[in-house]
C-alpha positions as semicolon CSV with decimal commas, in nm:
position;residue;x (nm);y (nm);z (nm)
1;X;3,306;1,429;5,041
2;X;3,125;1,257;5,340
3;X;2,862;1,220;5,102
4;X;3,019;1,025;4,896
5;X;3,179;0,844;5,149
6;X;2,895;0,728;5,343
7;X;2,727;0,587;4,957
8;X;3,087;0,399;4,958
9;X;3,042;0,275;5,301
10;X;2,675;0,168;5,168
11;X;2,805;0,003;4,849
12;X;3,061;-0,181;5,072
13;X;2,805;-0,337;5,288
14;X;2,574;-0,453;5,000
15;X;2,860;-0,646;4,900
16;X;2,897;-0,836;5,193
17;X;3,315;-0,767;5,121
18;X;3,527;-0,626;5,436
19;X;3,749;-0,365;5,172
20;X;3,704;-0,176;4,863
21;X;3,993;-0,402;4,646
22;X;3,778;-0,728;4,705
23;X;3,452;-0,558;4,660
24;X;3,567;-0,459;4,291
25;X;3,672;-0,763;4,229
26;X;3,335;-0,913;4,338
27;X;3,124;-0,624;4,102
28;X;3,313;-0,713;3,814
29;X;3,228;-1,083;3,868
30;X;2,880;-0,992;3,911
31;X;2,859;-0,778;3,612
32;X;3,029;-1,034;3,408
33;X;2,787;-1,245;3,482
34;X;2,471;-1,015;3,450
35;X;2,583;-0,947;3,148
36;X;2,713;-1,328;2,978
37;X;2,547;-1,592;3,167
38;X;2,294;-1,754;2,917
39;X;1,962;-1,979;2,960
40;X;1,834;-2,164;2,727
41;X;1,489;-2,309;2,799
42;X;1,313;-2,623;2,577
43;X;0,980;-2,621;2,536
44;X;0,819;-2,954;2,417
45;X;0,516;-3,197;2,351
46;X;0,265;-3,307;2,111
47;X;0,105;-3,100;1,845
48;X;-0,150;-2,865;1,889
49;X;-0,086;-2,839;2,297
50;X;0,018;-2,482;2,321
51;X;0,419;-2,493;2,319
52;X;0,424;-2,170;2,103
53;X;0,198;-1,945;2,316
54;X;0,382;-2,052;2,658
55;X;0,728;-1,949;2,451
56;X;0,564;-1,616;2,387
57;X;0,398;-1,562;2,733
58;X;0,728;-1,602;2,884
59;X;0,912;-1,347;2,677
60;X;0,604;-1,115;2,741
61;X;0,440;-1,122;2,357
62;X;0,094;-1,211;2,303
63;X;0,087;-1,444;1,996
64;X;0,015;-1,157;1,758
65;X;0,320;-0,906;1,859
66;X;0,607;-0,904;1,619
67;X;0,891;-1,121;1,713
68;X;0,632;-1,405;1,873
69;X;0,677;-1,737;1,787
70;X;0,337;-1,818;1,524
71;X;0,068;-2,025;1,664
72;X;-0,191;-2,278;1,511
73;X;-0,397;-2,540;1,494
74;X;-0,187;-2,771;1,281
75;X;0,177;-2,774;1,383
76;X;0,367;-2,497;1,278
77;X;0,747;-2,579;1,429
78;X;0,906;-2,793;1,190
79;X;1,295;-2,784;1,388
80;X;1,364;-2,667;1,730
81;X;1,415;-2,266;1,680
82;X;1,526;-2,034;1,956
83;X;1,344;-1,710;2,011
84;X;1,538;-1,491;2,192
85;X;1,395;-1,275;2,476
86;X;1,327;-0,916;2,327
87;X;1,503;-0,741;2,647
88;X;1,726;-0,983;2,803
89;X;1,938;-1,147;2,471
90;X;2,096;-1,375;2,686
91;X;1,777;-1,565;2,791
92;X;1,666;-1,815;2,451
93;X;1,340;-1,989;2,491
94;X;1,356;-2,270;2,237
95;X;1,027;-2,417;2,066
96;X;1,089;-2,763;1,973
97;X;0,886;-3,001;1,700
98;X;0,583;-3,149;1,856
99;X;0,707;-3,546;2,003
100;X;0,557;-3,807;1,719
101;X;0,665;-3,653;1,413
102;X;0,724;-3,771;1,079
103;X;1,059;-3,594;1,154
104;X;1,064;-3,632;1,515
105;X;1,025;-3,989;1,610
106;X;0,956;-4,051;1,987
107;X;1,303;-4,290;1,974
108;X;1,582;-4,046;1,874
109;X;1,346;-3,713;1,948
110;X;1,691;-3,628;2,262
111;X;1,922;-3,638;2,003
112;X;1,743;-3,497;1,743
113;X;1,682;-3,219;1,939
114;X;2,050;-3,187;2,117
115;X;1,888;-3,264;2,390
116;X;2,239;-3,109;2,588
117;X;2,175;-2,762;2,459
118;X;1,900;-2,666;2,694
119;X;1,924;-2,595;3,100
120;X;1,624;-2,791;3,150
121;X;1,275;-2,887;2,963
122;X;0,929;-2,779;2,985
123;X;0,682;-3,040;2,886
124;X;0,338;-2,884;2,783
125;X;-0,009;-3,092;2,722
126;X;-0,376;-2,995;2,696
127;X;-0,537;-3,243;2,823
128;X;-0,393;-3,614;2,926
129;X;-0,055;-3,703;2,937
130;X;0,011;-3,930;2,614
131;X;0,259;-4,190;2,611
132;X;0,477;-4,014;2,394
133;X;0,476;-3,750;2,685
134;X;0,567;-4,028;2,939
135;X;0,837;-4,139;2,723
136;X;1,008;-3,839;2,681
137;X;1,037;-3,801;3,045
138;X;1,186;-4,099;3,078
139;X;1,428;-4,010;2,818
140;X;1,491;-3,665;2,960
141;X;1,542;-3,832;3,293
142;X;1,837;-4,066;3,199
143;X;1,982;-3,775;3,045
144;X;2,035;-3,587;3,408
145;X;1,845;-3,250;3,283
146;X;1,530;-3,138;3,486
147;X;1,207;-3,132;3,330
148;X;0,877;-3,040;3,415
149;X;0,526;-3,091;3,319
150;X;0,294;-2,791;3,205
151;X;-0,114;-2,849;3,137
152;X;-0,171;-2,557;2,941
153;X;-0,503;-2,383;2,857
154;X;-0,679;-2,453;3,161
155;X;-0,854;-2,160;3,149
156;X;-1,027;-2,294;2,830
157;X;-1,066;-2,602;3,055
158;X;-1,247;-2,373;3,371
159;X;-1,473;-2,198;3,132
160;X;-1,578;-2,517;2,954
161;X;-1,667;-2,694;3,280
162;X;-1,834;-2,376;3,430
163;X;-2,063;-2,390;3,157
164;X;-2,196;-2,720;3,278
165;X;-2,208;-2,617;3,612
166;X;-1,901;-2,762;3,764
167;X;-1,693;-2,478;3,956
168;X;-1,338;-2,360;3,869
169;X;-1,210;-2,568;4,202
170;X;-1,382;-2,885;4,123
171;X;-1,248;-2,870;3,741
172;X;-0,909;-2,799;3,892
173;X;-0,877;-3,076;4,139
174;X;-1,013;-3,295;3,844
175;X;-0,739;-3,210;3,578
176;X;-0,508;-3,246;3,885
177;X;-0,624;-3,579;3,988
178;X;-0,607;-3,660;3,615
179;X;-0,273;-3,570;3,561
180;X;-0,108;-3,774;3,881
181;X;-0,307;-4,088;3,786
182;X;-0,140;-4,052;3,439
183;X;0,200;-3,984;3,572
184;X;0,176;-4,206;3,888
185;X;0,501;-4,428;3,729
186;X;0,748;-4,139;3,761
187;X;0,714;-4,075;4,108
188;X;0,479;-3,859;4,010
189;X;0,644;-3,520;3,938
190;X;0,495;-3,195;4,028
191;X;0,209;-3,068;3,759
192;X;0,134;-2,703;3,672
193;X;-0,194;-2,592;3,578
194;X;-0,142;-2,260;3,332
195;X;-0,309;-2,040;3,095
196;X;-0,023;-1,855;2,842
197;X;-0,303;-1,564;2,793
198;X;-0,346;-1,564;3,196
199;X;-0,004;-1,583;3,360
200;X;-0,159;-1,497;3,732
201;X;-0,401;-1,750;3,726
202;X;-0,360;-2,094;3,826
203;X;0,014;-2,231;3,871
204;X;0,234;-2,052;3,660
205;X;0,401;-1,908;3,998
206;X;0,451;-2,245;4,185
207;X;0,593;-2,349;3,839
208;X;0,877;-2,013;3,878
209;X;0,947;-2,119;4,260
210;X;1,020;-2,459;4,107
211;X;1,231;-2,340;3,847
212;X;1,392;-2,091;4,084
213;X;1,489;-2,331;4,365
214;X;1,638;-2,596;4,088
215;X;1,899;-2,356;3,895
216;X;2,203;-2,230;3,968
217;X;2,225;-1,886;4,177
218;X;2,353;-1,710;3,832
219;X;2,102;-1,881;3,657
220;X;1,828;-1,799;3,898
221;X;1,898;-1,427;3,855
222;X;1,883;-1,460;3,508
223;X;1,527;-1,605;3,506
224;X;1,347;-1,344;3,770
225;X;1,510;-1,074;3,554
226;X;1,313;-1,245;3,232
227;X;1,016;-1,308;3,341
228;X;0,737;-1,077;3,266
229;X;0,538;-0,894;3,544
230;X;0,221;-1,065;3,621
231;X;0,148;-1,016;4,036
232;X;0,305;-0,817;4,322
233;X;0,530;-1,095;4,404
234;X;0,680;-1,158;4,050
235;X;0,713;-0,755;4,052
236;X;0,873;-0,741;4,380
237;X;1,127;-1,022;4,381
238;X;1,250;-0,877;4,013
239;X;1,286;-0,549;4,237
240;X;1,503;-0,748;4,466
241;X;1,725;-0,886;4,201
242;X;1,800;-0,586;4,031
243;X;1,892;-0,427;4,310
244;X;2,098;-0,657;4,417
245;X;2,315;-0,598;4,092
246;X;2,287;-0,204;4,123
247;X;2,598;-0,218;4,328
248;X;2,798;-0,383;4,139
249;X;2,700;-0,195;3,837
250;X;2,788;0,088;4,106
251;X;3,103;-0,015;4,185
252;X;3,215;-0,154;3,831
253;X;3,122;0,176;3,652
254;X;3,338;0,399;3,915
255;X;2,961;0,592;3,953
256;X;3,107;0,605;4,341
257;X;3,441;0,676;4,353
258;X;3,719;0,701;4,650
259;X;4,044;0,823;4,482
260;X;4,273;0,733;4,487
261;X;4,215;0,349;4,447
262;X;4,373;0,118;4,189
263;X;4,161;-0,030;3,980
264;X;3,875;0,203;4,000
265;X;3,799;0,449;3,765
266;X;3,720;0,795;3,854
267;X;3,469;0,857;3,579
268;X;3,105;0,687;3,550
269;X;3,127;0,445;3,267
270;X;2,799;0,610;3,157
271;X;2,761;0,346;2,874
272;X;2,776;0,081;3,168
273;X;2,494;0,246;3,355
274;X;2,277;0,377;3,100
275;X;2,269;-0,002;2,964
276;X;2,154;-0,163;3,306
277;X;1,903;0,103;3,377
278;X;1,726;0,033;2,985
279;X;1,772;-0,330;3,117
280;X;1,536;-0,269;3,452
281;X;1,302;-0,022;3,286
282;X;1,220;-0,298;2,972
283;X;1,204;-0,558;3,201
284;X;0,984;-0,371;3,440
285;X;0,759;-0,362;3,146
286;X;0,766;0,059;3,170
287;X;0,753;0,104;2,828
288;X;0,380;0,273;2,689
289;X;0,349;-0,068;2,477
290;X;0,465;-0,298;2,767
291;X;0,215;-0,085;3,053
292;X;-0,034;-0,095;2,777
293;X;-0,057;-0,480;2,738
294;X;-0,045;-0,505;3,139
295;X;-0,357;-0,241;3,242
296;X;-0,533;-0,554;3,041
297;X;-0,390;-0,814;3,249
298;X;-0,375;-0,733;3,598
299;X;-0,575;-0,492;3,871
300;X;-0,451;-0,126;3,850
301;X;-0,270;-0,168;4,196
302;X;-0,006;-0,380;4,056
303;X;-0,002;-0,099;3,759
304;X;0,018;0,161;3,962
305;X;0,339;0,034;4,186
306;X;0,467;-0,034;3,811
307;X;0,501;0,298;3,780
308;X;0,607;0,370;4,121
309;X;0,955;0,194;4,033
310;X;0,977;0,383;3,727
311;X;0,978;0,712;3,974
312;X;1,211;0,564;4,194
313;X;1,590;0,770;4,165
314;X;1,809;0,568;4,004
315;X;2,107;0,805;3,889
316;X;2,420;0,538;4,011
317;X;2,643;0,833;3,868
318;X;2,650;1,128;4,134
């Protein structure tokens, strides 16, 4: 019994609430919103600049896993069509027509699109910023939704350069130099230099603290919990969010009960539980396929504290 009432005393202080009644009431808001809060992320630009791969590198598929949006050298999205991320079904990445179309004309590409379907707008390009680019900024910006500008393949750009001599830093400061010049009219907006295939190179995670900072707190949580592990500090801030939620899955499920108290059940909703912890241990990427793909990607010390969190005890009903 003291047990159990010390873990309540515990759960009670990770909610920041001063009695049990209001706690519940804040778990079940939090679960609520773990569980229904959507985000629904555009991904745009011209043909051929590598919207599709950035859609699958955020949903953690290389182009050839089932389920990835297809990729090519001619343009193969025709209307905008959602993928939805393969662990967290309440996160949509959405890869729209290239800008210039025969069916997408720069003019009416917002509405075409339904422009208000989508939390905010990543523009990709491959090399300069096209007017077509510049205009749909514009466009986006009248429209109130948050946008921001992705140069993808760089590391085709790095080993390209290299091979004339020029170092990684002096190609980077070039594209980056590029880039500003091009968007100097629009304030200029920040500009992130990322490789799909090579999410912990370059700026993919300035692009996330962007993205982080600019959406709601809901929202926010929503996001870290998507995004695929690719360094110690994407691993460990996921960490951080989902335990943040473990008490209110704690709380919500009656896993920790104080009897008798209204409202709270007495049993572990084992359905409840059992559901968040496949959530953490896909998005953790703990599966043999997902720890697979990653011993590719990154040094075997981020592997290895992978693997750590899959050890760690998690059994919320005692």
């Amino acid at each position: 019994m003291a047990d159990q009432q010390d873990d309540l005393r515990a759960l009670l202080n990770d909610s920041g609430e001063p009695t049990l009644e209001r706690a519940i009431a804040k778990a079940r808001e939090e679960v609520d919103r773990l569980d229904n809060v959507t985000l629904n992320i555009a991904v745009t630009g011209e043909t051929g600049v590598g919207k599709s791969s950035f859609v699958n590198a955020i949903r953690g598929l290389q182009d050839t896993d089932e389920g990835a949006a297809p990729t090519g050298v001619t343009e193969t999205t025709m209307e905008p069509t959602m993928y939805p991320h393969p662990t967290m079904p309440n996160v949509n990445l959405w890869d729209l027509p290239g800008i210039g179309t025969i069916h997408f004309k720069a003019q009416t590409y917002m509405k075409d699109v339904k422009y208000q379907n989508y939390d905010f707008f990543i523009i990709a390009s491959a090399g300069r910023f096209r007017e077509n680019d510049m205009m749909l900024a514009n466009e986006i910006k009248k429209k109130k939704k948050n946008f921001y500008f992705v140069h993808s393949k760089t590391d085709i750009d790095v080993a390209n350069e290299e091979r004339k001599g020029v170092t990684e830093e002096e190609t980077l400061q070039k594209i980056r130099n590029n880039c500003l010049e091009n968007l100097r009219t629009l304030g200029p907006p920040p500009v992130f230099l990322i490789s799909s295939h090579y999410l912990e190179r370059f700026d993919f995670q300035e692009l996330v603290i962007n993205l982080e900072r600019e959406l709601p707190d809901e929202k926010r949580d929503v996001l870290v919990m998507s995004l695929p592990v690719y360094s110690k500090q994407s691993l460990d801030k996921k960490y951080n969010t989902f335990k943040k939620a473990a008490w209110a899955v704690a709380i919500t499920s009656g896993a920790i009960a104080a009897a008798p108290v209204p409202g709270l059940s007495l049993a572990c909703d084992v359905a409840m539980v059992v559901s968040f912890l496949t959530k953490c241990y896909y998005s953790f990427g703990l599966d043999d396929r997902s720890l697979e793909k990653m011993s590719e990607r990154v040094n075997k010390p981020i592997l290895q504290m992978q693997l750590e969190y899959l050890l760690l005890p998690h059994d919320l009903c005692s």
